[in-house]
PDB file with SEQRES, HELIX, SHEET and CRYST1 records, atoms N, CA, C and O in Angstrom:
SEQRES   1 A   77  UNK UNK UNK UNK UNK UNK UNK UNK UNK UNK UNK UNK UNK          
SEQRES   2 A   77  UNK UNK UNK UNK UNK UNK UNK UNK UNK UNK UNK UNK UNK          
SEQRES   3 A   77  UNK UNK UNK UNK UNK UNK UNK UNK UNK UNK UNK UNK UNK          
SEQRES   4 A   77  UNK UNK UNK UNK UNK UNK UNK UNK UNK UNK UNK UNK UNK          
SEQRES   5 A   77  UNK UNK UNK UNK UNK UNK UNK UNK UNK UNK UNK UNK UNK          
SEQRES   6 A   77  UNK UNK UNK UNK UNK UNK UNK UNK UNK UNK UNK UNK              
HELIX    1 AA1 UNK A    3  UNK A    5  5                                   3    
HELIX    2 AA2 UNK A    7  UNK A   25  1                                  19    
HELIX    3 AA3 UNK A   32  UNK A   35  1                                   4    
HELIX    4 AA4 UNK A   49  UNK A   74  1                                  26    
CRYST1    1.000    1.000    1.000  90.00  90.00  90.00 P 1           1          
ATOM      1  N   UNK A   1     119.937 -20.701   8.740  1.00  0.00           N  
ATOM      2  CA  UNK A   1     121.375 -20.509   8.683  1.00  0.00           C  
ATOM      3  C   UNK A   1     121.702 -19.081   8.241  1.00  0.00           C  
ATOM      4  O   UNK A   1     122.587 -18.391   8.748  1.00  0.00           O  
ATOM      5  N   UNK A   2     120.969 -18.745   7.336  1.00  0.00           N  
ATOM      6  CA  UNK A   2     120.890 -16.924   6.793  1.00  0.00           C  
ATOM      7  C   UNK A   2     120.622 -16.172   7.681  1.00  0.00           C  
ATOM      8  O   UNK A   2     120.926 -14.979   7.661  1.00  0.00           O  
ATOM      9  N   UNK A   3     119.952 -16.791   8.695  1.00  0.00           N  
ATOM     10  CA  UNK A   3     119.190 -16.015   9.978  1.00  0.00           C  
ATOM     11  C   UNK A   3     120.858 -15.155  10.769  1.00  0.00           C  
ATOM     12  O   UNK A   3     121.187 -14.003  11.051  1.00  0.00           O  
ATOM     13  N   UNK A   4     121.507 -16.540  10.856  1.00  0.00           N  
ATOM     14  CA  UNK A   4     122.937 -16.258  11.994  1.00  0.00           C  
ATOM     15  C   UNK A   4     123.630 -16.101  11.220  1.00  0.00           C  
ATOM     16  O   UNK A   4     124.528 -16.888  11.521  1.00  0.00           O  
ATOM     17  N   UNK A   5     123.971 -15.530  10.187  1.00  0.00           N  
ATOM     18  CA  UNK A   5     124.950 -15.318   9.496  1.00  0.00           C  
ATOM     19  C   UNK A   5     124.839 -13.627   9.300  1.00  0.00           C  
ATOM     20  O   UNK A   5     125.682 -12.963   8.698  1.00  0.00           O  
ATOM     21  N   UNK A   6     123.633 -13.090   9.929  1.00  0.00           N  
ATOM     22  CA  UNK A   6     123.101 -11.850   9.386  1.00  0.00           C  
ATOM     23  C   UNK A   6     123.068 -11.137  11.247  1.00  0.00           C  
ATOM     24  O   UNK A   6     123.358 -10.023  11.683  1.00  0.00           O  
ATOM     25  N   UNK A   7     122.677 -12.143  11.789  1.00  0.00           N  
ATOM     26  CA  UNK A   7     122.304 -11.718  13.311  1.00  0.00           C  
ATOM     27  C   UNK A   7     123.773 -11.676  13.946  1.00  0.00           C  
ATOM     28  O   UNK A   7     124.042 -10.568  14.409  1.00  0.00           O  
ATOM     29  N   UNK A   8     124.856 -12.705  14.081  1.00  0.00           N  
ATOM     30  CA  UNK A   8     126.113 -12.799  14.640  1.00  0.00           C  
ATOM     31  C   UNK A   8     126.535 -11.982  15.020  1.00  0.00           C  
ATOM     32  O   UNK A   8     126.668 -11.685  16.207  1.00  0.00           O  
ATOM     33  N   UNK A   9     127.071 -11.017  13.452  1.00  0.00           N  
ATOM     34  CA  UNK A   9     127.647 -10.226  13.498  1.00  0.00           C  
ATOM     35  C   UNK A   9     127.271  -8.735  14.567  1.00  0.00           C  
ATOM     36  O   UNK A   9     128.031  -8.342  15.452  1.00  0.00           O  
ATOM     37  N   UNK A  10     126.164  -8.196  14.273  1.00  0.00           N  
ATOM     38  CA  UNK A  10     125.819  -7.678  15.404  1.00  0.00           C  
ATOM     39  C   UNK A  10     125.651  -8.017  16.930  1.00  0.00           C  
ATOM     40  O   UNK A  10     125.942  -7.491  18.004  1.00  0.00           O  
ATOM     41  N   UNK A  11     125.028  -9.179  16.477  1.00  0.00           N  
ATOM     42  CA  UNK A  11     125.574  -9.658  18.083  1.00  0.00           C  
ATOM     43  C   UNK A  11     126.801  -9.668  18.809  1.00  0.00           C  
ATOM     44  O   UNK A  11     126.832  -9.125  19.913  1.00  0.00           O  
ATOM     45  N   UNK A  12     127.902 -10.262  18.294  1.00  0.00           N  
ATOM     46  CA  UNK A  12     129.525  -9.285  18.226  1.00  0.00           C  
ATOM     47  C   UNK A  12     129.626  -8.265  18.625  1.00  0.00           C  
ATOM     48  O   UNK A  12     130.369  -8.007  19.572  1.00  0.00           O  
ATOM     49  N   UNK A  13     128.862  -7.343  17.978  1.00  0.00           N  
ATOM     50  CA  UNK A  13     129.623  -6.259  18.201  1.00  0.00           C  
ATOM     51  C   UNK A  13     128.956  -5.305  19.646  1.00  0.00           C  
ATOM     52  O   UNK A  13     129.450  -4.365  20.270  1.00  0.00           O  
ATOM     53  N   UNK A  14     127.444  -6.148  19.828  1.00  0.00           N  
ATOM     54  CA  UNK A  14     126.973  -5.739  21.374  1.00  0.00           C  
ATOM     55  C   UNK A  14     127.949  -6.369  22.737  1.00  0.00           C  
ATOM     56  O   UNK A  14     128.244  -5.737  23.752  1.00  0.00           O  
ATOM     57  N   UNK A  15     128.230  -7.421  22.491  1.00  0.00           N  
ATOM     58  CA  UNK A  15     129.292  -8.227  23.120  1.00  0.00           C  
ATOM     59  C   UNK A  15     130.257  -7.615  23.461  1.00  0.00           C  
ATOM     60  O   UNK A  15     130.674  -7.448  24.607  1.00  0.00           O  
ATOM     61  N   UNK A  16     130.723  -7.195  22.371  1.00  0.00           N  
ATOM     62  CA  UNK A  16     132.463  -6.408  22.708  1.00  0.00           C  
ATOM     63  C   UNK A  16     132.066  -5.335  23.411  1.00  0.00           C  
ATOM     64  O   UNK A  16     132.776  -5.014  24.364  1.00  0.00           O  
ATOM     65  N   UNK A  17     131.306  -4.834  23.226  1.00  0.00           N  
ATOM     66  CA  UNK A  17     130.850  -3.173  23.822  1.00  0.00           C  
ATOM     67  C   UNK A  17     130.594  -3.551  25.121  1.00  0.00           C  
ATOM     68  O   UNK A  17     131.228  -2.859  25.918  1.00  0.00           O  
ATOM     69  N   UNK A  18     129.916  -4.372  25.617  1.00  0.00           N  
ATOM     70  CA  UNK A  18     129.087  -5.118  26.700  1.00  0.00           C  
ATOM     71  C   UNK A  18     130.853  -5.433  27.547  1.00  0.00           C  
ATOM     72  O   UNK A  18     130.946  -4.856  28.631  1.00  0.00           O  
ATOM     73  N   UNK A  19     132.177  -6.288  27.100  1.00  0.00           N  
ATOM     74  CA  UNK A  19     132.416  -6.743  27.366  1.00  0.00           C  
ATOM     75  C   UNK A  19     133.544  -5.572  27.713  1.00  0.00           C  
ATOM     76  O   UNK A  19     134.046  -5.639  28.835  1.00  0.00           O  
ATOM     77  N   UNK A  20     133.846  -4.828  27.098  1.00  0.00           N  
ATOM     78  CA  UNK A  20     135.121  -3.605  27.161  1.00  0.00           C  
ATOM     79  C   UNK A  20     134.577  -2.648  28.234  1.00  0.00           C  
ATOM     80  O   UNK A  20     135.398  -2.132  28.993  1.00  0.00           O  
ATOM     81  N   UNK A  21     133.098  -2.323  28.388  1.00  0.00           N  
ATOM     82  CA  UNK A  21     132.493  -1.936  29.354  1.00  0.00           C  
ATOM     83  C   UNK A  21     132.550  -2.291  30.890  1.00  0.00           C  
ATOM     84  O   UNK A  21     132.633  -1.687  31.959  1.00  0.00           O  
ATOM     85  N   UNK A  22     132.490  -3.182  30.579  1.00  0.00           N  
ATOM     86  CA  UNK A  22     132.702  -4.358  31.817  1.00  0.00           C  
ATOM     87  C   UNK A  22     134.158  -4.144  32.210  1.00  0.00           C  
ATOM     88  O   UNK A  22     134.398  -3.510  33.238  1.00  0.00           O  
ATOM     89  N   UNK A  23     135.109  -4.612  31.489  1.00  0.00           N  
ATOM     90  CA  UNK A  23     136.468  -4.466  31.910  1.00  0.00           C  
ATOM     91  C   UNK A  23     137.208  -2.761  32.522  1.00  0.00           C  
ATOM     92  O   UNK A  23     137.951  -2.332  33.404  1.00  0.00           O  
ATOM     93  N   UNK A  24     136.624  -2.412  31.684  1.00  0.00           N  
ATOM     94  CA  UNK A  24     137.021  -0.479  32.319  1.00  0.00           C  
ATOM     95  C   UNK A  24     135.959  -0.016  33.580  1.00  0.00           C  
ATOM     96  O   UNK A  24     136.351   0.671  34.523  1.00  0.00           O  
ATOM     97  N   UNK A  25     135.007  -0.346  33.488  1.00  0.00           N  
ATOM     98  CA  UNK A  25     134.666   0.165  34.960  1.00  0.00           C  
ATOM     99  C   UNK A  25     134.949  -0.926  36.273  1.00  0.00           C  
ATOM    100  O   UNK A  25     134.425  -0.622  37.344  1.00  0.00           O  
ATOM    101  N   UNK A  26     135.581  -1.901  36.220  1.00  0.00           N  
ATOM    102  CA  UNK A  26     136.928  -2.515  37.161  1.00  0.00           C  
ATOM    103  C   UNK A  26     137.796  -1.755  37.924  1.00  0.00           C  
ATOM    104  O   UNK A  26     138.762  -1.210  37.390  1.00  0.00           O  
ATOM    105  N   UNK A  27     137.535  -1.633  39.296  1.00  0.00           N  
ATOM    106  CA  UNK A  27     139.168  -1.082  40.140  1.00  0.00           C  
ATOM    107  C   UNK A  27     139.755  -2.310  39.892  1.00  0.00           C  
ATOM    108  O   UNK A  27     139.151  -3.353  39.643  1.00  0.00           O  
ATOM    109  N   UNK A  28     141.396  -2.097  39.997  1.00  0.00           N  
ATOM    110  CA  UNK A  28     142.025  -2.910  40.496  1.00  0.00           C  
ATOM    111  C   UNK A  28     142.448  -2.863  41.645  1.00  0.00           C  
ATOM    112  O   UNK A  28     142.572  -1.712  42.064  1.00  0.00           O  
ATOM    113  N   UNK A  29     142.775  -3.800  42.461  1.00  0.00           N  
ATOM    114  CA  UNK A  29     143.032  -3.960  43.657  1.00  0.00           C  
ATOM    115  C   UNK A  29     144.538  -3.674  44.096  1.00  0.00           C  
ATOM    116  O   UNK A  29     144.835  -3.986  45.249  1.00  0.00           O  
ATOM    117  N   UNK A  30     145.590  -3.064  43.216  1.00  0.00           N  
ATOM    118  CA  UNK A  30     147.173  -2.771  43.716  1.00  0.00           C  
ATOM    119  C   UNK A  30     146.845  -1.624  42.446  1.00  0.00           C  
ATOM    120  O   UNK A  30     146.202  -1.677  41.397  1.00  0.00           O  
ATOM    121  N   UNK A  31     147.697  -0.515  43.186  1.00  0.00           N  
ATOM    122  CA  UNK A  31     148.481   0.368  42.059  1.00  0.00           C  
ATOM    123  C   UNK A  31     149.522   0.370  41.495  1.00  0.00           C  
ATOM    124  O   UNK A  31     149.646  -0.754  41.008  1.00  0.00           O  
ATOM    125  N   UNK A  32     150.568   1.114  41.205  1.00  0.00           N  
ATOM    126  CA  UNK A  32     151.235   0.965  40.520  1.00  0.00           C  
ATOM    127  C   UNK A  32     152.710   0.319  41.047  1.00  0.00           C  
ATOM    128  O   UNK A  32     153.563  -0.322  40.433  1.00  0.00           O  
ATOM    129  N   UNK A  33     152.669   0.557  41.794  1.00  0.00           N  
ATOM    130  CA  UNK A  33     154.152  -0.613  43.283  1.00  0.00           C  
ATOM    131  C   UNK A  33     153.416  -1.535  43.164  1.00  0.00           C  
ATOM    132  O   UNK A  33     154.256  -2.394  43.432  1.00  0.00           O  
ATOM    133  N   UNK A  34     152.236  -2.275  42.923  1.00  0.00           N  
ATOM    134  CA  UNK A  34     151.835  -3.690  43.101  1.00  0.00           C  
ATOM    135  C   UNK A  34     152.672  -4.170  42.272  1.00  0.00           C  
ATOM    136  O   UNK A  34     153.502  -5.008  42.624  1.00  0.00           O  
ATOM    137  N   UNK A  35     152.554  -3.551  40.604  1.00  0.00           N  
ATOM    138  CA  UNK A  35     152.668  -4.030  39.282  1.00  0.00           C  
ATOM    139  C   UNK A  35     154.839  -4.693  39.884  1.00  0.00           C  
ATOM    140  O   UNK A  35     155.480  -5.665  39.486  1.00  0.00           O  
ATOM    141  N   UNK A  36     155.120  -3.888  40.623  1.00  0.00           N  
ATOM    142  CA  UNK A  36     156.319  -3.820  40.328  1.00  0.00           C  
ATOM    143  C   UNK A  36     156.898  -4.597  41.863  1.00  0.00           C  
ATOM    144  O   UNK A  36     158.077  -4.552  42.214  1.00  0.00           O  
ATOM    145  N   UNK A  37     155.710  -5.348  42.709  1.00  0.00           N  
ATOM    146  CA  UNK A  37     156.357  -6.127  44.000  1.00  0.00           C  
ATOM    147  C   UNK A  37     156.309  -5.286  44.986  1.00  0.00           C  
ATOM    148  O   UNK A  37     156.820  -5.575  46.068  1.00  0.00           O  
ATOM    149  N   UNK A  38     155.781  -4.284  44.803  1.00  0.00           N  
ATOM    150  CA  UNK A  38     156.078  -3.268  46.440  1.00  0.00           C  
ATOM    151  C   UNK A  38     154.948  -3.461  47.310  1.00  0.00           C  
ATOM    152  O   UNK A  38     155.219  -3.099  48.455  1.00  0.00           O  
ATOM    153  N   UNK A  39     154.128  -3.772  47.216  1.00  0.00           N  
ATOM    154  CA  UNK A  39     153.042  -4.069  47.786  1.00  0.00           C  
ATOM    155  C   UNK A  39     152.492  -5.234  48.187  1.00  0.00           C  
ATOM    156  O   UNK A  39     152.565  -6.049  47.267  1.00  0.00           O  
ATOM    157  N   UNK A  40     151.810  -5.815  49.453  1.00  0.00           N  
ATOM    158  CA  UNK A  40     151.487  -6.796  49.966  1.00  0.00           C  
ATOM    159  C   UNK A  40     149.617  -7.033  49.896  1.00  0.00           C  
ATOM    160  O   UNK A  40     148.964  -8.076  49.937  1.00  0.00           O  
ATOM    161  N   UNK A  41     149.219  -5.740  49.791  1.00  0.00           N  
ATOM    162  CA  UNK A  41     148.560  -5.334  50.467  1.00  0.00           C  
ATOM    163  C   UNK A  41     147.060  -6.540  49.731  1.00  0.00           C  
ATOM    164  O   UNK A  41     146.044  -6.911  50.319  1.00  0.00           O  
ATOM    165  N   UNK A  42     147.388  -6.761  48.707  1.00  0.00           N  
ATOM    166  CA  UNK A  42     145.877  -7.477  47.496  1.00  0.00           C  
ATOM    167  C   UNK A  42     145.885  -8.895  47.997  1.00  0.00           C  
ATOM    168  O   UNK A  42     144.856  -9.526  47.758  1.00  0.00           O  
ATOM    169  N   UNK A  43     146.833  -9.512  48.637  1.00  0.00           N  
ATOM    170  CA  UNK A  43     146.598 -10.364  49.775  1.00  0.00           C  
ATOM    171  C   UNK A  43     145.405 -11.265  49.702  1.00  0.00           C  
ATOM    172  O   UNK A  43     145.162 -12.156  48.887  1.00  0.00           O  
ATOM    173  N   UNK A  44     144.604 -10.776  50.888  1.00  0.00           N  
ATOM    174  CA  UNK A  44     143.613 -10.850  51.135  1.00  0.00           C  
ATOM    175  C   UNK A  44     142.583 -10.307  50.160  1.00  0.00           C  
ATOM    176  O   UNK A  44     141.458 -10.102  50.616  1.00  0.00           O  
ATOM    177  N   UNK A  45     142.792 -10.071  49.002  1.00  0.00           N  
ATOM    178  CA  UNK A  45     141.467  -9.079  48.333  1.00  0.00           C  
ATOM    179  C   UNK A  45     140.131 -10.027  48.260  1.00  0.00           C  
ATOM    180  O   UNK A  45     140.212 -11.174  47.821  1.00  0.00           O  
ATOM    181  N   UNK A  46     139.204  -9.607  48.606  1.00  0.00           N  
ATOM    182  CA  UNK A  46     137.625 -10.120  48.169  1.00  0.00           C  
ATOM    183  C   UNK A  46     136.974  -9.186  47.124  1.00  0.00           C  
ATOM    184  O   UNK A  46     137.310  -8.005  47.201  1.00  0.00           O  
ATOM    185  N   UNK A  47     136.200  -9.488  46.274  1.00  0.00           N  
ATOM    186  CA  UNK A  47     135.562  -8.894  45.362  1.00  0.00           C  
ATOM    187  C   UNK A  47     133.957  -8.918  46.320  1.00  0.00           C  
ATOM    188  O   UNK A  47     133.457  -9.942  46.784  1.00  0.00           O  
ATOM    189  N   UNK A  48     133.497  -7.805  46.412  1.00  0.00           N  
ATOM    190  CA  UNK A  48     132.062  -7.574  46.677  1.00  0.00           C  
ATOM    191  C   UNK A  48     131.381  -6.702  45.862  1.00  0.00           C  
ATOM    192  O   UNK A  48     131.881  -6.206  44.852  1.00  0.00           O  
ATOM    193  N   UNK A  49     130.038  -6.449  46.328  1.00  0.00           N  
ATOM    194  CA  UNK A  49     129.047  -6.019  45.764  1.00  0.00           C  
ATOM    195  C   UNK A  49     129.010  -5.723  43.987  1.00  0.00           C  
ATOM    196  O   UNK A  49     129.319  -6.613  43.195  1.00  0.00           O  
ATOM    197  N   UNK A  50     128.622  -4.467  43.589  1.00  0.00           N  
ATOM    198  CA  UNK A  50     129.388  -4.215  41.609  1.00  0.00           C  
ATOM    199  C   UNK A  50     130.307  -4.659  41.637  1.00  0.00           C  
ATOM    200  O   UNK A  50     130.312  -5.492  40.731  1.00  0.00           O  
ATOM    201  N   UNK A  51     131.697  -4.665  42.408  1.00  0.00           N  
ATOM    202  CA  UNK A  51     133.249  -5.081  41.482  1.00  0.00           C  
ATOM    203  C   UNK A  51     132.642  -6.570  41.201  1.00  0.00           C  
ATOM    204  O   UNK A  51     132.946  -7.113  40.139  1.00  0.00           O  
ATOM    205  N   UNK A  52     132.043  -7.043  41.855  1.00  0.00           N  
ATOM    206  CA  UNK A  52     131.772  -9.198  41.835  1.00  0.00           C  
ATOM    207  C   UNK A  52     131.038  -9.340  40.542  1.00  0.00           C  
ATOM    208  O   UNK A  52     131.332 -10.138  39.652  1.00  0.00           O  
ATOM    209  N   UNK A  53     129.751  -8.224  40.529  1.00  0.00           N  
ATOM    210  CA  UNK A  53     128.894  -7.989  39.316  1.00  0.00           C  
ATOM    211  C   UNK A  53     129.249  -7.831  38.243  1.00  0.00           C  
ATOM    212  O   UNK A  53     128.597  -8.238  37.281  1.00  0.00           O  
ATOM    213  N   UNK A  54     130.765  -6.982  38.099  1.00  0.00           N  
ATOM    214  CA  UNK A  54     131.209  -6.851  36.920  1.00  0.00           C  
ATOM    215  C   UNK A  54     132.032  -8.102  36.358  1.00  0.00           C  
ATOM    216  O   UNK A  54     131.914  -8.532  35.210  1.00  0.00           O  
ATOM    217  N   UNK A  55     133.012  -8.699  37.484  1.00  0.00           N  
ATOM    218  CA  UNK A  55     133.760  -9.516  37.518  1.00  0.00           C  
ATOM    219  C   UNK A  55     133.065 -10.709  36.503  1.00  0.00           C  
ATOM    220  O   UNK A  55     133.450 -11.017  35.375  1.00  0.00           O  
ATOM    221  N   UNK A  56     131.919 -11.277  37.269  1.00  0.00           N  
ATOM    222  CA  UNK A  56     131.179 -12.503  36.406  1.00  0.00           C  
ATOM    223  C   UNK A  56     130.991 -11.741  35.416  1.00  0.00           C  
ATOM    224  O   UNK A  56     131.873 -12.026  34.606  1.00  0.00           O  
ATOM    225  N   UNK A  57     129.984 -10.477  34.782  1.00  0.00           N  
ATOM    226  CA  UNK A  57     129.290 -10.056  33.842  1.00  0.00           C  
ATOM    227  C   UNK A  57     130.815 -10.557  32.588  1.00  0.00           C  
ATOM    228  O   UNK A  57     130.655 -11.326  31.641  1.00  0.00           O  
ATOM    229  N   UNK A  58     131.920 -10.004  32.881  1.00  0.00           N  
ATOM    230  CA  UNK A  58     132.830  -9.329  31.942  1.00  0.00           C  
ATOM    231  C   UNK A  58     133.425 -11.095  31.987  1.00  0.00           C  
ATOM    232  O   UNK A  58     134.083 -11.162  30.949  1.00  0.00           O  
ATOM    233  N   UNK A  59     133.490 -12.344  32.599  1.00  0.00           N  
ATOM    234  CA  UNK A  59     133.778 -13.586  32.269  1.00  0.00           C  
ATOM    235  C   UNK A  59     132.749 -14.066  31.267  1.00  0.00           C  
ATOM    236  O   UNK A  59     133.004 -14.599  30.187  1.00  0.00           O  
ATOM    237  N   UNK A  60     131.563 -13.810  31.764  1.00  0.00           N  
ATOM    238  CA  UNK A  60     130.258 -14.601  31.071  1.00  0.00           C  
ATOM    239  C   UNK A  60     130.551 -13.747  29.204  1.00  0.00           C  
ATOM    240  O   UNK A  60     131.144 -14.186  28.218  1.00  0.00           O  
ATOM    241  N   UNK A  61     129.985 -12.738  29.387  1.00  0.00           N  
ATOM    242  CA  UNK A  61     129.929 -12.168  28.091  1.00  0.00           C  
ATOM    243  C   UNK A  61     131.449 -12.552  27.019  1.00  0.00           C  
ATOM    244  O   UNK A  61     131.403 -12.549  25.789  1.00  0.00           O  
ATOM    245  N   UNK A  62     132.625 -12.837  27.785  1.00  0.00           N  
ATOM    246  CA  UNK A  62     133.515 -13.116  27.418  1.00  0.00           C  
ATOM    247  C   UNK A  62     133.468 -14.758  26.449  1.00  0.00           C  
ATOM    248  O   UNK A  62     133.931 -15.036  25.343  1.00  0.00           O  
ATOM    249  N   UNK A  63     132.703 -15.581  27.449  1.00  0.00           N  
ATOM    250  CA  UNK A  63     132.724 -16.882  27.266  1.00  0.00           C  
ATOM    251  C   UNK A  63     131.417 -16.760  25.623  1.00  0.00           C  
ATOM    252  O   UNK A  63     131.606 -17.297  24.532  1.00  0.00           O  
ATOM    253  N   UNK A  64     130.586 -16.166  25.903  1.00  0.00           N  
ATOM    254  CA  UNK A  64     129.626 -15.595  24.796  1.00  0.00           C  
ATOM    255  C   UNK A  64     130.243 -15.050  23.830  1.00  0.00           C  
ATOM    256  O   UNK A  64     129.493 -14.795  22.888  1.00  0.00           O  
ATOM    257  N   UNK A  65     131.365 -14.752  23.673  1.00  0.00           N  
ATOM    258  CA  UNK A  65     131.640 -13.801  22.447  1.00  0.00           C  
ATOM    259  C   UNK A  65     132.300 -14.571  21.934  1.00  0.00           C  
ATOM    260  O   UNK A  65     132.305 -14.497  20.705  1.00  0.00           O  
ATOM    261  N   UNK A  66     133.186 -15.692  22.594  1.00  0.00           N  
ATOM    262  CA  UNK A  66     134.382 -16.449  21.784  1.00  0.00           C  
ATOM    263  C   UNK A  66     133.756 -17.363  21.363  1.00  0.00           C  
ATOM    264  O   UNK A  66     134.242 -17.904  20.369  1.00  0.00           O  
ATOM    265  N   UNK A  67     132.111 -18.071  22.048  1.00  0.00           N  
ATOM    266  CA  UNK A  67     131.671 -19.012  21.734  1.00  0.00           C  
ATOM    267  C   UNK A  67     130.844 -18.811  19.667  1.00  0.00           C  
ATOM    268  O   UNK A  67     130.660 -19.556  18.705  1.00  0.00           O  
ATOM    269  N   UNK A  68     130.588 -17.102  20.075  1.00  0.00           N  
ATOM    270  CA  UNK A  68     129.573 -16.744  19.393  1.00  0.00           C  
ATOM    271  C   UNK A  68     130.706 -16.316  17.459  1.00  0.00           C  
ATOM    272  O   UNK A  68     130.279 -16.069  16.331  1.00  0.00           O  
ATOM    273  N   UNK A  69     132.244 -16.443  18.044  1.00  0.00           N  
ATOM    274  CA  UNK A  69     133.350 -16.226  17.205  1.00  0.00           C  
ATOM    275  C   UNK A  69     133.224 -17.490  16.411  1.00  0.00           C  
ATOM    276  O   UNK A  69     133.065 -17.562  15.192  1.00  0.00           O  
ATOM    277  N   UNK A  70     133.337 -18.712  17.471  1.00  0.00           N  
ATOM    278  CA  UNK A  70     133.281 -20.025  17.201  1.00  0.00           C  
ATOM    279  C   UNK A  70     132.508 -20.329  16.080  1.00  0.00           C  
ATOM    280  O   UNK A  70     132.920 -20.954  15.104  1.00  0.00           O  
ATOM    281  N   UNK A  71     131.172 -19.797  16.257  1.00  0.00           N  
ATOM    282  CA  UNK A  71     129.842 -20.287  15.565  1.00  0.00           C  
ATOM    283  C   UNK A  71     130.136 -19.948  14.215  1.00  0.00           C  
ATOM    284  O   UNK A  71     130.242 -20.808  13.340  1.00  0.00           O  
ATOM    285  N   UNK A  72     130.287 -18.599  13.990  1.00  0.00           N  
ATOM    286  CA  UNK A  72     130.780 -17.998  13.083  1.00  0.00           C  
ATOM    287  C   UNK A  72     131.862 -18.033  12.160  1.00  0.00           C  
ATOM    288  O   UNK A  72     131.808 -17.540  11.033  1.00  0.00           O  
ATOM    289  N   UNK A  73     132.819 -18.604  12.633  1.00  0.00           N  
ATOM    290  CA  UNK A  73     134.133 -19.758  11.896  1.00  0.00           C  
ATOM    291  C   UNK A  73     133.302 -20.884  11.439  1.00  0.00           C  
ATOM    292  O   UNK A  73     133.238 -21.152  10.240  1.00  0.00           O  
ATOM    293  N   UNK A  74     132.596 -21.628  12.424  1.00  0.00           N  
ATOM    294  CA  UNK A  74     131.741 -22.879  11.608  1.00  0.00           C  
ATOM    295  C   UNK A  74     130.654 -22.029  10.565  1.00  0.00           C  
ATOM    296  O   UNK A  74     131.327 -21.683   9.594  1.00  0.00           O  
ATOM    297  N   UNK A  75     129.664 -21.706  10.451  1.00  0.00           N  
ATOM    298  CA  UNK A  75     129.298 -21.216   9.505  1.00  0.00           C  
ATOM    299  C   UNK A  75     129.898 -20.437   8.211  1.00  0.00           C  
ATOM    300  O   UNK A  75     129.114 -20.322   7.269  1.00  0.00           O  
ATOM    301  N   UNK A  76     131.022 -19.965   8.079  1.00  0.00           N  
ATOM    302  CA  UNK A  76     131.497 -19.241   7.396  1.00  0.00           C  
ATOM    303  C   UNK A  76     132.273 -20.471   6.599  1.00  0.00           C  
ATOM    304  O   UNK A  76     132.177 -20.750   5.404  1.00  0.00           O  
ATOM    305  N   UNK A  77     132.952 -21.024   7.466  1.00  0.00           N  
ATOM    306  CA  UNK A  77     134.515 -21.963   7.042  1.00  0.00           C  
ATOM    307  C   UNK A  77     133.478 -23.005   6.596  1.00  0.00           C  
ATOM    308  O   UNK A  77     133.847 -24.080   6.123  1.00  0.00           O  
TER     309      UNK A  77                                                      
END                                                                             
C-alpha cells in the first residue's frame, strides 16, 4: 500500500504530460468560422493515420489518469 502511495503520484504526473501532449499535437478539423457555424466542411471528417493515434492515445491515458486519481482518493480518504 506504501508502494502506491509513493509510485501514484509520479505516475500522475507522467500521465498528464503524456496526456496534454497528446491533446496539443491534434489538428482540428474546422477553423475558426467552424467555431462560429460558417462552415460545413468537418462533415464528413475521418480521423487517419497519427491524428487516430493520438485520438485513442489522448482517450486511453485519459481513462488512466482519472482511474489512477480514483485509486488515490481510495487510498488517501
Amino acid at each position: 500500500m506504501e508502494f502506491l502511495v509513493t509510485v501514484l503520484p509520479w505516475l500522475q504526473i507522467i500521465l498528464s504530460i503524456i496526456l496534454v501532449a497528446a491533446i496539443l499535437l491534434q489538428q482540428t478539423g474546422a477553423g475558426v468560422g467552424g467555431a462560429f457555424g460558417g462552415s460545413d466542411d468537418s462533415i464528413r471528417y475521418t480521423r487517419r493515420g497519427m491524428e487516430k493515434v493520438l485520438f485513442y492515445t489522448s482517450i486511453i491515458v485519459a481513462i488512466l489518469f482519472a482511474l489512477s486519481a480514483s485509486v488515490m482518493l481510495v487510498i488517501k480518504g
